[in-house]
C-alpha positions as CSV (number, residue, x, y, z in Angstrom):
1,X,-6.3,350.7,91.3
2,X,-7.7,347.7,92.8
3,X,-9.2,347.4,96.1
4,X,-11.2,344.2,97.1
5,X,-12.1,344.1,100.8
6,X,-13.8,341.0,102.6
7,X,-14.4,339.3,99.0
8,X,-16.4,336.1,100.4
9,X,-17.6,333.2,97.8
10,X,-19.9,330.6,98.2
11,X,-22.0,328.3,95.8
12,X,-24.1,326.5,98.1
13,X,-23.0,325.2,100.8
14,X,-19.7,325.2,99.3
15,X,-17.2,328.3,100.5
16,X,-14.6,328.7,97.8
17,X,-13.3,332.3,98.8
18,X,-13.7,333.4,102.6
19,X,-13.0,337.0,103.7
20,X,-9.9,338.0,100.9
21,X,-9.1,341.4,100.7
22,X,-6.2,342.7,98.7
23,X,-4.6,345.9,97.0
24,X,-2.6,346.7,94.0
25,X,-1.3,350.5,93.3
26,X,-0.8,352.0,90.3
27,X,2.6,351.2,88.3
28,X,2.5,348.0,90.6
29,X,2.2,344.0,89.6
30,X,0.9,341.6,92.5
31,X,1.3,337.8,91.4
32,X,-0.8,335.4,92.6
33,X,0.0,331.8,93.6
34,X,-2.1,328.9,94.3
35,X,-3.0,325.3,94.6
36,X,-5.1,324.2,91.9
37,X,-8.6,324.5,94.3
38,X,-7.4,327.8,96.0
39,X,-9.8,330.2,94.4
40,X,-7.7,331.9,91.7
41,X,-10.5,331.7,89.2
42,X,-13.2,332.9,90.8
43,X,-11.2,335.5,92.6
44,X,-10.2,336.5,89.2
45,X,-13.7,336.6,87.7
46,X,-15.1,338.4,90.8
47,X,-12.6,340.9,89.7
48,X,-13.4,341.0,86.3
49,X,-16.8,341.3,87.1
50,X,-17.7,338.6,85.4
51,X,-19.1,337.1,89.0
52,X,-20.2,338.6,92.0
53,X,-19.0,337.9,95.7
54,X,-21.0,336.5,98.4
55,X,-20.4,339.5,100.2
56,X,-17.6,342.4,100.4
57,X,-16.4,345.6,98.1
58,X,-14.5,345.9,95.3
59,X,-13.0,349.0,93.6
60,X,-11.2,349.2,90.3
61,X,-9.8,352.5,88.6
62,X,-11.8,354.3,91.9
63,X,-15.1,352.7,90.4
64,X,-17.2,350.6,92.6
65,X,-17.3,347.4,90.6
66,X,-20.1,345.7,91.9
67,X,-22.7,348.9,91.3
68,X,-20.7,350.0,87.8
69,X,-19.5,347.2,86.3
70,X,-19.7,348.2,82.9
71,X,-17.8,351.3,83.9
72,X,-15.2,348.9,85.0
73,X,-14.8,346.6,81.6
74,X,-14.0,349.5,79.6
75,X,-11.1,350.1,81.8
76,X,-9.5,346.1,82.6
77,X,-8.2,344.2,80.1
78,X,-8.8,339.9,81.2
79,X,-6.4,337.5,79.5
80,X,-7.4,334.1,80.6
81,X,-5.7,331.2,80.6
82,X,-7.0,329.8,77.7
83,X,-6.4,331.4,74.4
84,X,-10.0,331.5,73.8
85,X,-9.5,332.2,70.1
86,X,-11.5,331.6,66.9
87,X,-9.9,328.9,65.3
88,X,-11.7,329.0,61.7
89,X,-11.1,333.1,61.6
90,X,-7.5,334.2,60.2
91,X,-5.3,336.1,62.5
92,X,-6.6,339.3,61.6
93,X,-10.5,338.5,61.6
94,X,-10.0,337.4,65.1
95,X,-8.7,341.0,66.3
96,X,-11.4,342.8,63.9
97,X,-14.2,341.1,65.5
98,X,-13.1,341.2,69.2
99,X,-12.3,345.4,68.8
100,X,-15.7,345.4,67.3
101,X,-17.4,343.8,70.1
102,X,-15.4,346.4,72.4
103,X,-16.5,349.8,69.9
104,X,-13.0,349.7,69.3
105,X,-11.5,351.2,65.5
106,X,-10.8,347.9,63.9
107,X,-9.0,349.5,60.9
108,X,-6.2,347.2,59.0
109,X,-3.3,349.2,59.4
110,X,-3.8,348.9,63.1
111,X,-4.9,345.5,63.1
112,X,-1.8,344.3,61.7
113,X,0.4,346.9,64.2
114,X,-0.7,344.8,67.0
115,X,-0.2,341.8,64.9
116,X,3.5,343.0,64.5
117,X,4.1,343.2,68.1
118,X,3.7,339.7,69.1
119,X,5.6,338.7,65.9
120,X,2.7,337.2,63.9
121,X,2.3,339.8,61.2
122,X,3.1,337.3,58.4
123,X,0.7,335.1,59.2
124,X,-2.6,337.6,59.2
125,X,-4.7,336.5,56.4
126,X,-3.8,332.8,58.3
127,X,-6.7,330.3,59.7
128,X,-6.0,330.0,63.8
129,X,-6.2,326.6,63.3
130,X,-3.3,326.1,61.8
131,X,-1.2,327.9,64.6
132,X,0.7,326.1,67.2
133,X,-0.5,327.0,71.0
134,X,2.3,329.1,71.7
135,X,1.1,331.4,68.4
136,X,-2.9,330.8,69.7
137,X,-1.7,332.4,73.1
138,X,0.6,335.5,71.6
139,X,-2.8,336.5,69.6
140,X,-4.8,336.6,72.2
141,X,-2.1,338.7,73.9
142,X,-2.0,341.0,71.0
143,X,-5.6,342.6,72.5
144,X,-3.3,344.2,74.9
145,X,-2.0,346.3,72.2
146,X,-5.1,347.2,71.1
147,X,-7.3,348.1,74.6
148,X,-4.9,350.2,76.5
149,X,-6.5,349.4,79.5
150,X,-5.9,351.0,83.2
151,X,-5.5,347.2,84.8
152,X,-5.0,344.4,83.7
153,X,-6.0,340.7,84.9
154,X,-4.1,337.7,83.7
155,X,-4.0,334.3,84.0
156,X,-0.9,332.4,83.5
157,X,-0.1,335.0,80.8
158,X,3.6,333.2,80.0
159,X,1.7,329.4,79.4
160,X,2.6,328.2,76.0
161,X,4.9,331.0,75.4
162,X,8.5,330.5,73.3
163,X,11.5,332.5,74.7
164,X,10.9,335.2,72.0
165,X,7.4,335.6,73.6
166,X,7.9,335.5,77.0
167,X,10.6,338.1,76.2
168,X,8.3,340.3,74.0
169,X,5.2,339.9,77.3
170,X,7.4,340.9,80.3
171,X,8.7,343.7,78.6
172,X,5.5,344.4,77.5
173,X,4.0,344.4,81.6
174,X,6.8,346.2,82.3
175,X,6.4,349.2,80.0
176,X,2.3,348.9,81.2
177,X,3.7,349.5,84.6
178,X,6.0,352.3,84.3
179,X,3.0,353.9,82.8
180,X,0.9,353.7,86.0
181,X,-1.0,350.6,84.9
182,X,-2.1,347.9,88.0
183,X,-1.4,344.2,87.3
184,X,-2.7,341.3,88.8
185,X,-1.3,337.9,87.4
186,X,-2.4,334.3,88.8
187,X,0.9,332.1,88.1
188,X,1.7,328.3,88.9
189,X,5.3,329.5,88.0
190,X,8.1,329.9,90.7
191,X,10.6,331.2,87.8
192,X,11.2,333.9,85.8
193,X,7.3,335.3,85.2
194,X,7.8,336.4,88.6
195,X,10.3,339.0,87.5
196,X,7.7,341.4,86.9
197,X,5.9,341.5,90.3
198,X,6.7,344.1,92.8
199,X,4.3,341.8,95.4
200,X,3.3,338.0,96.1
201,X,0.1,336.3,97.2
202,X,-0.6,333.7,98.3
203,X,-3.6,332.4,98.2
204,X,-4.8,328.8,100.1
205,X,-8.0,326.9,101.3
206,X,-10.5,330.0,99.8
207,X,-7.8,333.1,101.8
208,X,-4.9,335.2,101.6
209,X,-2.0,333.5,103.1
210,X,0.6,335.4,102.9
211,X,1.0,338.6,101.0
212,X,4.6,339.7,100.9
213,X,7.0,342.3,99.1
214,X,8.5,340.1,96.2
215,X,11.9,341.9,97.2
216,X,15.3,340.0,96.2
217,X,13.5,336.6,96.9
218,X,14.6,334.3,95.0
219,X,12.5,331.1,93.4
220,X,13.8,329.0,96.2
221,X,12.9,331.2,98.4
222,X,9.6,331.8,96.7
223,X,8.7,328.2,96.5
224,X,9.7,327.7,100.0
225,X,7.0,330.6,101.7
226,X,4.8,328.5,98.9
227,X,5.5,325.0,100.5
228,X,5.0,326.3,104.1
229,X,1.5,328.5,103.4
230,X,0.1,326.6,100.7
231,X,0.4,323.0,100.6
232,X,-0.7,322.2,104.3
233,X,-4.2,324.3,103.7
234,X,-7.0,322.9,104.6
């Protein structure tokens, strides 16, 4: 579902990513871990095609990205890390005018459907501004009820998120899964986000590290490979 091979990155004279390749299968979640520095964001714009590589392939869904990449936007679904939210738009406007940028139906019965999955259907006809950031960040995730994409690309997805939410998103990547969706997650967390990834990456100075089965590791032992492959890069 995604295939990058040789991604390189450079702006300048400047070499952010240098020769990553990575997969993730169907029904699979591969988290990614980093130093702030590493690369995570422009490895995870490159894959949203929102930037290009230096040089190498990438494959999503089977499509080359780089030749078809509005092929490959109606098939990802890109949480970043900030809400990015309108905060003078009510809960409901926000989701109307994001599934009409995407040709989406932005009807109100399923409007508020998604709004009742992240717990926020009482406050629809609500101006964002008045939200706290944990209830900013469950609206943004409420696209994901919406897109039904084939892969999805998050970035610290759990950030700002109450017990009740974090509960509601990894059953949520979960269920995505076990319905043959990819998932790639860039996470600073060594805890319990990392209960949904079948793999771990580690990405350091601009290349994969160490890219490991996540197994019966524990967050010691995740935070340990971390230490040893992250924090002495270059």
């Amino acid at each position: 579902m995604i295939a990058a091979v040789g991604l390189r990155k450079a702006f300048g004279a400047t070499l952010v990513l240098e020769d990553v390749s990575l997969d993730v299968a169907a029904g699979q979640c591969l988290a990614l871990l980093g130093p702030n520095g590493a690369g995570k964001t422009t490895l995870l714009r490159i894959l949203a095609t929102l930037a290009r590589p230096s040089a190498g392939t990438l494959r999503i869904d089977g499509v080359d990205a780089l030749r078809e990449p509005d092929v490959v936007r109606a098939r990802i679904g890109v949480v970043a890390h900030g809400s990015h939210v309108y905060e003078d738009l009510t809960a409901l406007e926000n989701l109307r005018f994001w599934t009409t940028l995407s040709g989406l139906p932005s009807d109100r019965e399923r409007l508020t459907a998604a709004l009742g999955d992240v717990a926020l259907e009482r406050h629809a006809d609500v101006r964002v501004r008045t939200f706290s950031v944990g209830m900013k960040r469950r609206l943004a995730l409420a696209r994901l009820s919406l897109a039904r994409p084939r892969v999805l690309l998050l970035d610290e997805p759990f950030a700002g998120l109450d017990q009740r939410g974090r509960k509601w998103l990894e059953g949520r990547l979960e269920t995505f899964k076990a319905a043959g969706g990819a998932l790639l997650m860039a996470t600073h967390s060594f805890g319990r986000e990392l209960a949904v990834a079948d793999r771990i990456a580690i990405l350091a100075g601009g290349a994969i590290a160490l890219d490991t089965a996540r197994g019966t590791l524990s967050a010691d032992d995740v935070h340990r490979l971390y230490t040893l492959h992250a924090e002495d890069a270059p």
